[in-house]
N, C-alpha and C positions, 0 to 999 in steps of 0.2 A: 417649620421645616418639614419637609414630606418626607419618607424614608425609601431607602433604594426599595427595589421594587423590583424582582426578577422573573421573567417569564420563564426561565431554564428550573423543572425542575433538580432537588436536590439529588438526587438518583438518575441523573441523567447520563451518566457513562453506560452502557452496554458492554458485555465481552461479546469481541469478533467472532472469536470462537465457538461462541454459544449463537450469535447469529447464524452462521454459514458462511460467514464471508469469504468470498472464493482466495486462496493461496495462501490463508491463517487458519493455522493446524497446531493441532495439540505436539509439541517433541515425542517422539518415539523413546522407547527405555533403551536406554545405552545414549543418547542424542540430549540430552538435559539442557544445552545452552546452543543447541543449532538454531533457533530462534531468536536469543537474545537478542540481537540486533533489532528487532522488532519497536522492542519500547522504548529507542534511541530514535525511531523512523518520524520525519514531520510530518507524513501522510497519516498516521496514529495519531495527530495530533488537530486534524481539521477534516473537513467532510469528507467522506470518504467517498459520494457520489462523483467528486471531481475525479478521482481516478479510475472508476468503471463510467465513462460516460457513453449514453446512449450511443447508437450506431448514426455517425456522423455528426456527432458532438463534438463541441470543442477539446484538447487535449491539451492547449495552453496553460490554462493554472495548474494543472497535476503537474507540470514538465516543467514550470516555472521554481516552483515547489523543493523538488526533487534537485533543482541544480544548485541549492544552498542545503542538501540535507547529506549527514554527516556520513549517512550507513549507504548511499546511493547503489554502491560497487556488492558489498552483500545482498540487496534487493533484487539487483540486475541478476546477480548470479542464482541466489535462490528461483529466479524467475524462468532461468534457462536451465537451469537441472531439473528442473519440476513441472516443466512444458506450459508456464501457462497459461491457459489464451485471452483473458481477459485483463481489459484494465493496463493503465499504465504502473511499470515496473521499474525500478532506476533508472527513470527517465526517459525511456521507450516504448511506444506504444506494442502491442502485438505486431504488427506486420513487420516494427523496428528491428523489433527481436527477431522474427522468423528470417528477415533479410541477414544478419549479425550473424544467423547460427548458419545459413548456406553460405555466408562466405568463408569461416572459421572450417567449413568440411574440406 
């Protein structure tokens, strides 16, 4: 019998944080759990290239994603108090969002 055999290595988590990844930021002091929602998010949980995808990439699986994930509505809103341009955000692309925030003016 051959034994399972994993190409992932063991260490194979990253912090976001410590990458750069654009709109995951460290809480500010006084703020300890404005992020929580974060590590409830399914997009934390799978590629994260699906939700910054190149300029004229698909935006179907991030969106697809996003409409069974539990925190969508804190995403969204983190995403439009903190401007941000990239990437899909509870379930809206950038332009989604810009369109969202001139109508709400």
């Amino acid at each position: 019998m051959t034994a399972y055999r994993s190409d992932v290595p063991d260490d194979w988590f990253v912090d976001p944080v410590q990458l750069g990844v654009p709109g995951v930021r460290r809480p500010t002091e006084g703020d300890d759990n404005a992020l929580a929602w974060q590590s409830e998010a399914l997009c934390a949980q799978t590629d994260p290239e699906a939700f910054f995808p190149e300029k004229g990439g698909s935006t179907r699986d991030a969106k697809r994603i996003c409409t069974s994930c539990d925190v969508r509505g804190e995403c969204l809103e983190y995403a439009l108090n903190n401007d941000e341009r990239f990437g899909i955000w509870g379930g809206l692309s950038e332009r989604e969002r810009r369109k969202l925030k001139r109508r709400a003016v």
